[in-house]
N, C-alpha and C positions, 0 to 999 in steps of 0.2 A: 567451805574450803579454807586452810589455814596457810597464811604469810608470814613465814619468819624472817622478820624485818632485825638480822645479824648487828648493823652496826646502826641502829636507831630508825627512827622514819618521824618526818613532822609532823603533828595532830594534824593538820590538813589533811594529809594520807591516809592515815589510820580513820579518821571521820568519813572520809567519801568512800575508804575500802567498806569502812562497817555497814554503811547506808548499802550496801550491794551486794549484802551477804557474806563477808568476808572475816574471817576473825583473825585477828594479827597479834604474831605474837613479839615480843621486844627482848626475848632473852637472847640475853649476848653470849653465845655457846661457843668456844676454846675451837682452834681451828682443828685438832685432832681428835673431836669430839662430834664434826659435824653429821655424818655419815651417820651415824648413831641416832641422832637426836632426832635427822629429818624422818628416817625411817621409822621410828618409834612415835612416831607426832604427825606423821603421813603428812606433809608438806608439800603443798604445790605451786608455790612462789618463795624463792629466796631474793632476798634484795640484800644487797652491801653497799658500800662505801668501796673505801681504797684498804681497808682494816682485813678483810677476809678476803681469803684468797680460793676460789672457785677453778680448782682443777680437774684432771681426767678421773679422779678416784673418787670425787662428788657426781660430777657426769654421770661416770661408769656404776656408779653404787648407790643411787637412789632412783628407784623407779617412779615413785609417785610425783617427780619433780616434772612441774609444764614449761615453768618460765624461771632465768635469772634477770634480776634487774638488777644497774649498777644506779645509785645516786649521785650524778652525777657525767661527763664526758667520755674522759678516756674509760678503757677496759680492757688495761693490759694485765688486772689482778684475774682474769676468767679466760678460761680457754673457749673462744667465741666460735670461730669455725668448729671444733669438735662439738661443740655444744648442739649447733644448729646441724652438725652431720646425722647428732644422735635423736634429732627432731625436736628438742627444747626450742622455744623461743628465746630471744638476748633481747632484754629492752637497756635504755639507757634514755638520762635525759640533757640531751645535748647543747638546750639554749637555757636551761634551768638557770645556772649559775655566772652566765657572760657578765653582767652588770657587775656584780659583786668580786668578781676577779679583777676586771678593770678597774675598779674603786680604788683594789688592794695596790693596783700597781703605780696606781699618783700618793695612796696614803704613800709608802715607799719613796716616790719622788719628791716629792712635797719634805720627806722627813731629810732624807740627805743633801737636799741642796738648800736648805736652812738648817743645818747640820742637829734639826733634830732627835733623831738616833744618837749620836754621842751625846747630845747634850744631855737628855734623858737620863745615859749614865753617871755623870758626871755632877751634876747639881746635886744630888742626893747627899754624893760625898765632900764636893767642893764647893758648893753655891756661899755656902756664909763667909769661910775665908778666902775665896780667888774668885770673887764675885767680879770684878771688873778685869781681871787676868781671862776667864772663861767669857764674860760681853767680847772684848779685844779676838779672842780664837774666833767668836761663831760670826765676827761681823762683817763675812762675804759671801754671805750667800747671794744668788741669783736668782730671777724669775723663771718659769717656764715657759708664758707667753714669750711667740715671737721665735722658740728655739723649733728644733727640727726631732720629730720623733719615729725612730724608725722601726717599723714591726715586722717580725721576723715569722713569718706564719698567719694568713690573713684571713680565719672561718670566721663562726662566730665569736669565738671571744679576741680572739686579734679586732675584728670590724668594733665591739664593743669598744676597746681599747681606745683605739683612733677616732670616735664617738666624744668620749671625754676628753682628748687632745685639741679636738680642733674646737668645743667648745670653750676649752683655755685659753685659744688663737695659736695653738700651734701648729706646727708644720706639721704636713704628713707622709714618709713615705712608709712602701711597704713590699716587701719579698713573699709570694707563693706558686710552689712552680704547680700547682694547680690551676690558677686563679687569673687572669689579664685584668680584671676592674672589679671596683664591688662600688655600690649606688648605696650613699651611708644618707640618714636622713636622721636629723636632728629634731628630737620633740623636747618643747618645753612646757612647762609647767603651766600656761595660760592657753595651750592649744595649735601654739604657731609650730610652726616645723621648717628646716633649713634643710636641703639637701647638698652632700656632694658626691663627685663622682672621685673616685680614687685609683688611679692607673699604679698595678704593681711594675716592680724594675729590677731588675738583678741585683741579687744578692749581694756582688761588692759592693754594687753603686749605694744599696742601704748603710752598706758598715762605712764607707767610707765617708757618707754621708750626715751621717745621726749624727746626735749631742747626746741622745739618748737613745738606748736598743731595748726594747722590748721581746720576748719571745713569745711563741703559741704555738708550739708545735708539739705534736705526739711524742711518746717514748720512741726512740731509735735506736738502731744499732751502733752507731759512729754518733760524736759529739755535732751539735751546731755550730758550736760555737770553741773553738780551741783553739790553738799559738797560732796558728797560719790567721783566724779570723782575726784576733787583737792584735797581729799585726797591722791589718786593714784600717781598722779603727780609729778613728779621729784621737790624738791624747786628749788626755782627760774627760774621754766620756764616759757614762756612768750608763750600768746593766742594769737589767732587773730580768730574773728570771721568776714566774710564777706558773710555766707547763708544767714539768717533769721533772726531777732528779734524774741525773745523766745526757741530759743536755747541753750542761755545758759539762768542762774539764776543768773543774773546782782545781786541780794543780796550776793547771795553764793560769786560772782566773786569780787565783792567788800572786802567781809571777808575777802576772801584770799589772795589778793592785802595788805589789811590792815597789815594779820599776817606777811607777809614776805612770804609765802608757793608759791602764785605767783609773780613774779618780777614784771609784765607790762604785759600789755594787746591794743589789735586792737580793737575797732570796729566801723564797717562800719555800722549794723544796731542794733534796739533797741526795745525792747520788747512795749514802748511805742513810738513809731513815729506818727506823727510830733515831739513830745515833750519829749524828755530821760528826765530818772531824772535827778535834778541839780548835785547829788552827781555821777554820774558819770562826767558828762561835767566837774564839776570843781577838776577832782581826776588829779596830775600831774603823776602819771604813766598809766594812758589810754592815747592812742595816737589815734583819732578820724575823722573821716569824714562824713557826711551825706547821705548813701547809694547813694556810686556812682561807685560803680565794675563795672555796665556795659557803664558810663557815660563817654568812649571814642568816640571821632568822628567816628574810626575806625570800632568799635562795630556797631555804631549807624549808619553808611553806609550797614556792615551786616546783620543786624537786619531788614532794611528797604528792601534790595536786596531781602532777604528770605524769609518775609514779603508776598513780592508782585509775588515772584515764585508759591509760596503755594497758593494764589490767584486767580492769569489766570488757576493756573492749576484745579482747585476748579469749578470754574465759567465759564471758555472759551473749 
């Protein structure tokens, strides 16, 4: 049985698929070209990322297809219900990449509140002549310990999130209108483990609460986070978005940026991808990456393990 693995897959995956009779294929096929390729290759697992987009005219026009798998959480790039109306399987791997997203979300805090992110810029150009001009800029930065971290969406990578917060010693609160408690347990490296318990709270009480916001939440139709929310908001606290593009209202988020009401801002993803607007890429308190929370090795050895478990188990 053949796996076109569209937007890569770990040697992890590709190793435990081949041990199971599997042959996986890695070509990266144009998304106007799918429909063709699977049928011509009889394919009966596609896997993507967030890169290929799995709609009703892949559904509708490949028969040989069993299962789509996404690498990674969300899967809002496949049409899931139709999918499983038309009796395919939708796998997806949910706690693959939590670790490696929360990482991404203190590298980010860590970078702006020791004004890393501009410094970055800035030294290249100016370190030899306004070497003590640019010491003098970056010398208030803050700690995190002791500050208050609010998370706006509480599954798993929200609870990973607030994992690495309170091993900081920060504060925790946190917003899911699913969710009353979640039971977080701290493991370290020599075997001990700390548990807490973490009671969610309304959503103002979070905004008006943070020093810092965190989000986790799915694609949606209406923003999170927009002028009515940064109104809420403590001044000068600092976002970080790493769910989705279109969660927040990059205009609102820009305004508030502007007036002073937010200090600094993360983000990982962008309402427009491939392409953000200029006026965010070129704003020096956004500190920026190109959606890549789940783009550890680490993740992407999980992802491909979990991948290929849900698989044999699927098919064999």
């Amino acid at each position: 049985m053949k796996v076109l693995a569209n937007d890569g897959l770990a040697k992890s995956g590709i190793a435990a698929l081949g041990l199971n009779g599997f042959e996986v294929d890695l070509t990266t096929v144009a998304q106007d070209q799918l429909v063709d390729y699977i049928n011509k290759n009889e394919i009966v697992v596609l896997l993507v990322r967030s890169a290929t987009q799995v709609r009703k005219d892949i559904i509708d026009n490949c028969p040989s297809l069993k299962i789509i798998g996404r690498g990674g959480v969300g899967m809002d790039n496949i049409d899931v219900e139709y999918a499983r109306e038309k009796g395919l399987k939708v796998i997806n791997t949910p706690a693959a990449s939590s670790h490696s997203v929360a990482e991404l979300v203190f590298a980010h805090l860590f970078g702006m509140v020791r004004f890393l992110h501009d410094a970055n810029r800035n030294m290249p150009l100016e370190g030899e002549s306004k070497f003590n001009t640019l010491k003098k800029a970056y010398a208030k930065g803050i700690e995190l310990k002791g500050k208050t971290l609010g998370v706006i969406g509480f599954g798993r990578i929200g609870q990973a999130t607030a994992k690495v917060a309170l091993g900081l010693g920060m504060k925790v609160i946190a917003f899911d209108p699913f969710l009353e408690s979640a039971d977080l347990e701290l493991e370290f490296f020599d075997g001990q483990k700390v548990s807490f318990n973490v009671k969610t709270i309304a959503k103002d009480e979070v905004l008006k609460q943070a020093d810092f916001l965190t989000l986790h939440v799915p694609a949606q139709k209406e923003y999170a986070i927009s002028t009515k929310e940064f109104e809420i908001m403590k001044d000068g606290a600092i976002l970080v978005n790493a769910a989705r593009g279109g969660v927040v209202d990059e205009v609102a988020l820009v305004k508030a940026i502007e007036s002073g009401k937010i200090a600094k801002a993360a983000l990982d993803v962008f309402e427009k991808e491939p392409k953000p607007e200029v006026q965010l890429l070129m704003n020096p308190n956004l500190s920026l990456t190109p959606h890549i929370g789940a783009a550890t090795a680490e993740a992407q050895d999980r992802i491909g393990t979990e991948l290929a478990q849900q698989i044999v188990e699927i098919l064999k």
